[in-house]
N, C-alpha and C positions, 0 to 999 in steps of 0.2 A: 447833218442831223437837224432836223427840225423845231424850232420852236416847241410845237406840241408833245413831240417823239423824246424832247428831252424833260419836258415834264411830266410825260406816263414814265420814265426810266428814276427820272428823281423820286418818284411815287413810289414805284417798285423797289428802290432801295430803301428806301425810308420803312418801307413797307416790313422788308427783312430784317434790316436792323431791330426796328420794333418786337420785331418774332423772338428777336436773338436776345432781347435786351429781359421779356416777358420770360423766356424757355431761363433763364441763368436764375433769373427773380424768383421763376416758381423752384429750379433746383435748392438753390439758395434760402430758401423759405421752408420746403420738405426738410432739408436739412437740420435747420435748427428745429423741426418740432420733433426729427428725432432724437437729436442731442437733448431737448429739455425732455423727452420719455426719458432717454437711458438713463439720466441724473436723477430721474423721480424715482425710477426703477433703483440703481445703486440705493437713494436713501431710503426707500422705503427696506430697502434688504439688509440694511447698516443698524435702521431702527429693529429688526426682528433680530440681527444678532445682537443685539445691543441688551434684549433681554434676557442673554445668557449672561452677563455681566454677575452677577449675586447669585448665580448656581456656580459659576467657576469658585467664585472666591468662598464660597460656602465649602464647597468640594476641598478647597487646599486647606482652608482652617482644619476642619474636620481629617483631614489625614495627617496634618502635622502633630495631633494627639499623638500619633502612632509612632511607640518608643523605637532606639535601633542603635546600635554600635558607633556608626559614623552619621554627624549632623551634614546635611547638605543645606544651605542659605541661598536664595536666588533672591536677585534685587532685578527689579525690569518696570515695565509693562503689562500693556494686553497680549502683547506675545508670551511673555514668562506667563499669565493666566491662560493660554492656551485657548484664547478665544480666536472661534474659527473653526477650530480643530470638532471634529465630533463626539469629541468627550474632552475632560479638562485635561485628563494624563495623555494623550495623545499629542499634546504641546509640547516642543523642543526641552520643557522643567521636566514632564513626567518620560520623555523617552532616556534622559542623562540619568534620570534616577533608576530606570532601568538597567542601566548600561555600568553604572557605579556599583550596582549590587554583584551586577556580574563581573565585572571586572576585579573588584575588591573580593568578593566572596563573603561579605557582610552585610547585615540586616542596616537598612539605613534610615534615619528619618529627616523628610522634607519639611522644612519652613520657606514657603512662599510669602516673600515680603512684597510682592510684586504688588501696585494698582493700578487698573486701568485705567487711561487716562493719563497716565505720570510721565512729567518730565523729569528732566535733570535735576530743577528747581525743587521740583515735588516729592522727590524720591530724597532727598541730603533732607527735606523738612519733613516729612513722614514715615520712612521704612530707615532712615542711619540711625533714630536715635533707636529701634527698637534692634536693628541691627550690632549696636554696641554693645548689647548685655547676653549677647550669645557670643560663643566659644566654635566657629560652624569649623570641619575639619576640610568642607566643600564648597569653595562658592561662584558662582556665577551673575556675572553683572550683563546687562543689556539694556540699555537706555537711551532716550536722545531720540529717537523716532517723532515722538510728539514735539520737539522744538523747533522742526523744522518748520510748519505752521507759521508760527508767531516767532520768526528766525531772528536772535541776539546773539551773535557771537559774542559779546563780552558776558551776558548771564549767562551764555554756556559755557564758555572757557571758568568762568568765576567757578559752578555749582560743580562739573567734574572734577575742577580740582581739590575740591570740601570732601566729596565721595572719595576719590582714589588716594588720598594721605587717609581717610580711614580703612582702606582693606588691608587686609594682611596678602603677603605677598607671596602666598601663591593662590591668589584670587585669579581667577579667568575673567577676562571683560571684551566685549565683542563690541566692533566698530558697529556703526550706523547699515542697516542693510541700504542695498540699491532699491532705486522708487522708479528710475526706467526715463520718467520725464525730466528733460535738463532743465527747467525752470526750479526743480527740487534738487535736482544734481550736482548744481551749484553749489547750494545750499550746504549738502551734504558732504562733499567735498572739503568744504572748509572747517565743518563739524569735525571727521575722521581726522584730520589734518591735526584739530587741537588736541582730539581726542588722543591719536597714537602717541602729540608730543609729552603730555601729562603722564600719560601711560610708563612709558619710559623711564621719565623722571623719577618715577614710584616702582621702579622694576618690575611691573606686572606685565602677562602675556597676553596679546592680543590677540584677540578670535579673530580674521578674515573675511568677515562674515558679507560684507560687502563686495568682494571679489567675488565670492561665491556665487552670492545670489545675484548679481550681475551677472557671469556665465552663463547661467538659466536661461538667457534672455528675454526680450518683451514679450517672446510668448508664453512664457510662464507668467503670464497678469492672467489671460486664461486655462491654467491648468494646475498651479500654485497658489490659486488665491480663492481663498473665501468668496462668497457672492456679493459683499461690499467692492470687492477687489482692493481690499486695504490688509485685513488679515491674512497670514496663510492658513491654506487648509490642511487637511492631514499633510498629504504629499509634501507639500512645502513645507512644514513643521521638520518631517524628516531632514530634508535640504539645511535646516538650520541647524539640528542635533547631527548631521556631518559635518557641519560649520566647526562645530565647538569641541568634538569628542577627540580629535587630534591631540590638543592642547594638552584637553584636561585628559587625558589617559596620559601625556607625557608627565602630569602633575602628579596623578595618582601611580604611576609608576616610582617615581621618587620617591613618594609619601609612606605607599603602603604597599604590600607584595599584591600584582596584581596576575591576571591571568593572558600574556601578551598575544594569544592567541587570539583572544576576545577584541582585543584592542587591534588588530589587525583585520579586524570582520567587517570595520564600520557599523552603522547603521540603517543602512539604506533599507532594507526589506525589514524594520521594526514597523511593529503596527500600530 
């Protein structure tokens, strides 16, 4: 090969390479300006749910007026506020309280102590103390989603265990649901982990709720989820109110005569 014949060939690679180096650049570059849309998308869509925050909790105040036979008490979340859902009772609080009416055959009334936004932290310093001056015959704890965030195993092991020595013991309390990504999965993991061991300690039953919604799999982010993709939406609401109705239909079977037919229907085709 020739002097010149290896320089037009060094050319020509050099050439491709360049192509090759340009084609990945420009992949690479489209890429992330879809990644920063879909992030602007998610928050722009996170900010419009976000204004149903103060109609959900308007909605629970205002029906917790409404007298009934048996007290139901929820402690949570924006999930226990049923944000996402397309109405506030559409939320895994208002389909259990569907499901307790029917099951018991009594008039019930809901106190949703729930806020959105709450952590473990925030729920023992905000919704216990108002949670101690009621008598609830029903209650439902779900908490701990927002910790994962700003993740402290020791404030979370600390604040669950202030929460769970205050419930009465046949309170239902649900692990952490699944988040799909293992950088949160981790997290979560060792959340459930403290969670189930406290739980225990205090004789209370744990809801599943993490197997569950793990079963669903990743692609329940698109078909379970709100358009933040952080909420669940109806569907997924349901997913969660078959989480919990096990438990508490076995609680409410102990408690009060219940209708076991009911409790063998599930909840899946609730609206």
């Amino acid at each position: 090969m020739t002097s010149a014949t290896s320089v037009k060939s060094g050319l020509r690679t050099a050439a491709v390479a360049a192509g090759a180096v340009a084609a990945t650049a420009g992949i690479g570059a489209a890429a992330l300006v879809n990644y920063r849309k879909f992030r602007h998308r998610i928050a722009e869509n996170a900010a419009i749910l976000n204004q149903t925050l103060p109609i959900n909790s308007k909605w629970w105040r205002d029906h917790s007026k409404k007298k009934g036979e048996l007290l139901y008490v929820a402690i949570g979340d924006s999930a226990a506020q049923g944000i996402g859902a397309s109405a506030p009772h559409r939320g895994y609080v208002g389909i259990l309280a569907d499901h307790i009416r029917a099951l018991t055959g009594r008039t019930l009334r809901v106190i949703n102590l729930s806020v959105s936004g709450a952590t473990v932290g925030l729920a023992v310093r905000d919704q216990l103390p108002r949670f101690l001056t009621l008598k609830p015959d029903v209650v439902t704890v779900a908490i701990g989603a927002n910790d994962i965030a700003r993740w402290d195993p020791v404030t979370f092991e600390s604040g669950i265990r202030e929460l769970f020595a205050a419930l009465p013991g046949h309170a239902v309390v649900a692990d952490l649901p699944c988040f799909h990504f293992p950088h949160n999965e981790r997290k979560v993991a060792v959340a459930n982990h403290l969670l189930r061991e406290v739980a225990a300690e205090h004789g209370l039953t744990v809801v599943p709720l993490h197997a569950i919604t793990k079963r669903q799999g990743f692609r329940s982010v698109a078909t379970q989820f709100a358009n933040d993709l952080f909420h669940p939406n109806d569907r997924g609401y349901r997913i969660w109110a078959d989480a919990f109705l096990p438990a508490l239909g076995a609680t409410l079977l102990r408690r009060f005569p219940v209708d076991e037919g009911a409790l063998a229907g599930g909840v899946s085709g609730s609206n």
